[in-house]
Backbone as CSV, one residue per row, in Angstrom:
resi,resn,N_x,N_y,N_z,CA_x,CA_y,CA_z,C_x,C_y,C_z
1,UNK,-97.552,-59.922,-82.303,-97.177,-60.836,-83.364,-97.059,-62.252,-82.810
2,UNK,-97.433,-63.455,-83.797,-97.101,-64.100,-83.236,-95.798,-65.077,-83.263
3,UNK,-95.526,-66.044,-81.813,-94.542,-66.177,-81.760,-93.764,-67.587,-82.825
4,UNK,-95.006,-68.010,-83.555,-94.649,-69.125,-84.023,-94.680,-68.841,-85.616
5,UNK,-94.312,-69.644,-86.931,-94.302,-69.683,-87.759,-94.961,-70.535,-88.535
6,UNK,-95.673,-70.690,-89.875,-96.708,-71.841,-90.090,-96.099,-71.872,-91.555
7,UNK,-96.193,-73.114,-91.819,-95.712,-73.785,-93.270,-96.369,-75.099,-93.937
8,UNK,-96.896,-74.331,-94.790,-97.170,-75.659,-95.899,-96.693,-75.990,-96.925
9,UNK,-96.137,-77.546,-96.623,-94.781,-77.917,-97.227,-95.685,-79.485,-97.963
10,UNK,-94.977,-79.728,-98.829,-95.262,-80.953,-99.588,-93.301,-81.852,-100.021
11,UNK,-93.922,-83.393,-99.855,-92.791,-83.765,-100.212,-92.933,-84.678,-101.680
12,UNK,-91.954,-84.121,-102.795,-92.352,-84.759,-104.014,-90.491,-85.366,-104.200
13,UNK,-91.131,-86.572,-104.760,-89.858,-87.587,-105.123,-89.489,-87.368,-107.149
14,UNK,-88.379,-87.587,-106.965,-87.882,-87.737,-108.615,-88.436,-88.834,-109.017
15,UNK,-88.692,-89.795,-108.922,-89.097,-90.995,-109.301,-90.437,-91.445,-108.228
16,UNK,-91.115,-92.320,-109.249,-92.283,-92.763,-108.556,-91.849,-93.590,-106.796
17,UNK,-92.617,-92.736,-106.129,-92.195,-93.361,-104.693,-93.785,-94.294,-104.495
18,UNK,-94.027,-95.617,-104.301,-95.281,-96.016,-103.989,-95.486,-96.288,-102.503
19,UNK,-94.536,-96.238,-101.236,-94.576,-96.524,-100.066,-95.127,-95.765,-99.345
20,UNK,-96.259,-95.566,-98.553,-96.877,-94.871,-97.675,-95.959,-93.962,-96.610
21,UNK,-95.846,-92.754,-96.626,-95.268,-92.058,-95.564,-96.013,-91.430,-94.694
22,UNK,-95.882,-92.511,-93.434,-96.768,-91.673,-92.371,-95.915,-90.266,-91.423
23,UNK,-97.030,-89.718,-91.077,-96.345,-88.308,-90.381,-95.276,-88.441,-89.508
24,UNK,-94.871,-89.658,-88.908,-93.681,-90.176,-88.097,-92.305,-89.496,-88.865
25,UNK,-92.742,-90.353,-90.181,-91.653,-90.859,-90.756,-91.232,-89.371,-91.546
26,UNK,-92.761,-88.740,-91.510,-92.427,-87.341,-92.457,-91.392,-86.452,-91.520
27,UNK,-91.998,-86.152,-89.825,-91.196,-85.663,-89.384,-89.274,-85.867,-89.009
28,UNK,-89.442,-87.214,-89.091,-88.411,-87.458,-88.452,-87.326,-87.197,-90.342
29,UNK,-87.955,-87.397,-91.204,-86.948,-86.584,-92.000,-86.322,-85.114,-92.052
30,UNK,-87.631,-84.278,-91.563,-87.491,-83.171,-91.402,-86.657,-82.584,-89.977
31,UNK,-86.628,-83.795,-88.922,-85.686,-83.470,-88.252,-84.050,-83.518,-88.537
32,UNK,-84.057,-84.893,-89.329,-82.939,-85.113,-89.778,-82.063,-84.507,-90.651
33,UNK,-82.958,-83.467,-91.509,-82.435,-81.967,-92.603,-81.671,-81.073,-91.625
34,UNK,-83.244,-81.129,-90.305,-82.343,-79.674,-89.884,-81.318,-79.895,-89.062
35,UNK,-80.694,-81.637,-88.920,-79.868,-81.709,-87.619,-78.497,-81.543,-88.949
36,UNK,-78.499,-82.529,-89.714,-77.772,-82.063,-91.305,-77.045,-81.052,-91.054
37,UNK,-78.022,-80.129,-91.301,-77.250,-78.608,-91.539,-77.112,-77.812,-90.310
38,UNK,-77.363,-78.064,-89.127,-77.220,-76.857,-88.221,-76.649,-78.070,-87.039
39,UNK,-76.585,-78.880,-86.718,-76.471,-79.638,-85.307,-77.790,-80.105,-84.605
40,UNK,-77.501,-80.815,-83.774,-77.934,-81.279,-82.763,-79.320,-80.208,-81.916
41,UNK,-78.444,-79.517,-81.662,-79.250,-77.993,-80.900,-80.240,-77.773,-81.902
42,UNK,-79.708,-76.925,-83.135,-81.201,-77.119,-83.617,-82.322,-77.723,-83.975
43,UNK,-81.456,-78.826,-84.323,-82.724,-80.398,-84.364,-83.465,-80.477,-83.127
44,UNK,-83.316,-80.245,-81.731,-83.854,-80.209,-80.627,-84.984,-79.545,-80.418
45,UNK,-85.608,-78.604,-81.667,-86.120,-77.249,-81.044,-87.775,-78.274,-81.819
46,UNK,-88.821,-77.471,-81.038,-90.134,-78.075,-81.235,-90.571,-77.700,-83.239
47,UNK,-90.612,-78.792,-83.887,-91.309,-78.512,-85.064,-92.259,-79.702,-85.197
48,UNK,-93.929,-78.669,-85.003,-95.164,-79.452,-85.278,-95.705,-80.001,-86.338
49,UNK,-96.284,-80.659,-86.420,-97.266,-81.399,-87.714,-98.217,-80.964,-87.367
50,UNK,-99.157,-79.981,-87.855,-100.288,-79.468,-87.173,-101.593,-80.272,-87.887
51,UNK,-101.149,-80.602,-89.250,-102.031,-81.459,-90.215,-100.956,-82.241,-90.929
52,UNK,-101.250,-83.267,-91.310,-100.735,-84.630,-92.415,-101.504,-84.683,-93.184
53,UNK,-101.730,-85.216,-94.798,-102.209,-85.741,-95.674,-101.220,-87.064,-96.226
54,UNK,-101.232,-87.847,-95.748,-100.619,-88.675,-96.319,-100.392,-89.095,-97.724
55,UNK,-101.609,-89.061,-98.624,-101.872,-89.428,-100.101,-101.019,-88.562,-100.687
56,UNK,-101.012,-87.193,-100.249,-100.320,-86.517,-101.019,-99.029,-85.822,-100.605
57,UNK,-98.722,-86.192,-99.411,-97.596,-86.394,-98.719,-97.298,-84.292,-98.171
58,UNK,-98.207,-84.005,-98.011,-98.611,-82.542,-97.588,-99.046,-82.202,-96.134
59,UNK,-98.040,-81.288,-95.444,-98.755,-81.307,-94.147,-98.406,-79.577,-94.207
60,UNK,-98.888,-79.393,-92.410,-98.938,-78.161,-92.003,-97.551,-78.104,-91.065
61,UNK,-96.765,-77.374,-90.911,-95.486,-77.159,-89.921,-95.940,-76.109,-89.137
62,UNK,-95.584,-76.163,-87.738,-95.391,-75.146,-87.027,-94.171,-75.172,-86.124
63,UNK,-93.374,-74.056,-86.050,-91.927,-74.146,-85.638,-92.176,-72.467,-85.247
64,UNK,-91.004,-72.462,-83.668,-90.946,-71.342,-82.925,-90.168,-70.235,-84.326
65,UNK,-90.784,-68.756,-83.861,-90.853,-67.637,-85.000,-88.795,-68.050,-85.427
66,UNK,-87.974,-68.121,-84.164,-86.891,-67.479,-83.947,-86.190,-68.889,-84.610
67,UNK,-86.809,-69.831,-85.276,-85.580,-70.910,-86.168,-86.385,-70.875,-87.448
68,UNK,-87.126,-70.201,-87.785,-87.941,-70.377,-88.919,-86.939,-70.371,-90.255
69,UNK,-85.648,-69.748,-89.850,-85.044,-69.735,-90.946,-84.345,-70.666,-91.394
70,UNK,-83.854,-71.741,-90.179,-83.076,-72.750,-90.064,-83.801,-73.780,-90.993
71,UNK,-84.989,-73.702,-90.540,-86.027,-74.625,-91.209,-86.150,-74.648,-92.647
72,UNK,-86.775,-73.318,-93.269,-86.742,-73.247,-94.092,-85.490,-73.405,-95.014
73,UNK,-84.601,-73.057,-94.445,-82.823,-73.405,-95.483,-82.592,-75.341,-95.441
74,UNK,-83.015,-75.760,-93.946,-82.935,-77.102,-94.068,-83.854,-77.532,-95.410
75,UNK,-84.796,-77.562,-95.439,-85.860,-78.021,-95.768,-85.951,-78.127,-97.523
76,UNK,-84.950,-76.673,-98.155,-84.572,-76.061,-99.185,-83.573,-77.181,-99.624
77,UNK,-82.268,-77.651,-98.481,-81.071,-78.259,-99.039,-81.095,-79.705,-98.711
78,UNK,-82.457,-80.299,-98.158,-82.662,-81.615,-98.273,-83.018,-82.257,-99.638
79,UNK,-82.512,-83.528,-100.019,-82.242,-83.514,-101.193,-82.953,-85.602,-101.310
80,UNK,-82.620,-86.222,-100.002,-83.292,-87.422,-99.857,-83.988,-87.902,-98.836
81,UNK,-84.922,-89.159,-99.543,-85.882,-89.363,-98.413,-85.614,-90.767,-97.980
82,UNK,-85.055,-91.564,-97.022,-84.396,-93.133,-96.623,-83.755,-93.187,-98.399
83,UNK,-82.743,-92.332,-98.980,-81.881,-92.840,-100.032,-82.410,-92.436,-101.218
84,UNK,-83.787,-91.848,-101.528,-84.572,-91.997,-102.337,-84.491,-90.373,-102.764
85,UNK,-83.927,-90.171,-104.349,-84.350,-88.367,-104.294,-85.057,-87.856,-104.636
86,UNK,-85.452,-86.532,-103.018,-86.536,-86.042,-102.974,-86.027,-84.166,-102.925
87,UNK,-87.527,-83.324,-102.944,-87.576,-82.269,-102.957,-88.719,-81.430,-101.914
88,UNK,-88.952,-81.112,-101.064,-89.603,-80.719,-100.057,-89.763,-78.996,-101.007
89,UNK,-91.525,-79.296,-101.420,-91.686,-77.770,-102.211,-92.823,-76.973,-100.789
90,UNK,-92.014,-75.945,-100.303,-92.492,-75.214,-99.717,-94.170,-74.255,-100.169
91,UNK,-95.226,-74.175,-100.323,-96.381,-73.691,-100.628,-96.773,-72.235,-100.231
92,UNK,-96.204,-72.322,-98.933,-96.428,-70.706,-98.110,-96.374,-71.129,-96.527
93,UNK,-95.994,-69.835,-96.537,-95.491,-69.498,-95.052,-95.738,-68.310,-94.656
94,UNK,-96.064,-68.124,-92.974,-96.876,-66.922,-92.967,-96.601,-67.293,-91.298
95,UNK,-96.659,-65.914,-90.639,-96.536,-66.197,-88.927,-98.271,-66.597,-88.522
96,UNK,-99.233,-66.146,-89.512,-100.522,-66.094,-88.951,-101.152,-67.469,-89.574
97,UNK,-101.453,-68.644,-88.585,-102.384,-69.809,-89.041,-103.447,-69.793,-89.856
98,UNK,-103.885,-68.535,-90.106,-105.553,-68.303,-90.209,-105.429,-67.810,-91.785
99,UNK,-103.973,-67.261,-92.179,-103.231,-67.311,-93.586,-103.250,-68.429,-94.515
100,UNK,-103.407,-69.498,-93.904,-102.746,-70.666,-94.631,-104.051,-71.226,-94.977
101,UNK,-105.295,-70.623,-94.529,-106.676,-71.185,-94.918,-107.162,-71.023,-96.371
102,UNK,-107.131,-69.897,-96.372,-107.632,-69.299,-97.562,-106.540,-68.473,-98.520
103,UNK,-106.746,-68.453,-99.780,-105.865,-67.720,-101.131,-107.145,-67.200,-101.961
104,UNK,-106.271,-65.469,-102.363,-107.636,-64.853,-102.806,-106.882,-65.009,-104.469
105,UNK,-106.453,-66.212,-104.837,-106.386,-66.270,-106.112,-107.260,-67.168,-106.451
106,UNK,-107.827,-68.252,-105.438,-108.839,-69.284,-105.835,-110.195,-68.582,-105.310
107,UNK,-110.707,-67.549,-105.081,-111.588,-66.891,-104.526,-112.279,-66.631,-106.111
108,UNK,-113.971,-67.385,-105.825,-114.647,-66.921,-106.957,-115.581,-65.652,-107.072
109,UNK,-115.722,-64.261,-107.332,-116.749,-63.444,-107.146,-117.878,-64.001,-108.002
């Protein structure tokens, strides 16, 4: 199995946000959820940007298997983005990368 966890997460605002969020700025919110709710220690632990989309403010996460939960509860009870309220909608999550490619609901026979 593997040891890491993969997430595709999008960040959508209550109100029109027009300011560009680059992946810096994406992560370092997402560090700041999980330091929020768990400390320091867990904010410490490696969580990747494996892909960014900026336009639509959508990336790929990868975070070790064994905080996946931390993450996901952070990520759930973050609520703003620099003051601004936001909602981080989780898409899917899956331990296997190769998951997050394809959905056999958009699959045409």
């Amino acid at each position: 199995m593997s040891k890491y966890y993969y997430l595709d997460v999008s960040l959508d605002f209550a109100e029109p946000y027009e300011t560009e969020i680059t992946g810096v700025y994406f992560k370092k919110n997402i560090v700041s959820a999980v330091n929020q709710l768990f400390g320091e220690v867990a904010a410490a632990v490696n969580i990747d940007i494996l892909k960014y989309n900026s336009a639509n403010r959508r990336a790929v996460l990868r975070v070790p298997k064994t905080h996946y939960i931390k993450l996901r509860s952070s990520l759930t009870l973050c609520g703003k983005f620099e003051g601004h309220p936001c909602a981080y909608t989780v898409h899917k999550a899956t331990p296997l990368l190769l998951a997050l490619q394809g959905d056999s609901r958009d699959y045409t026979y």
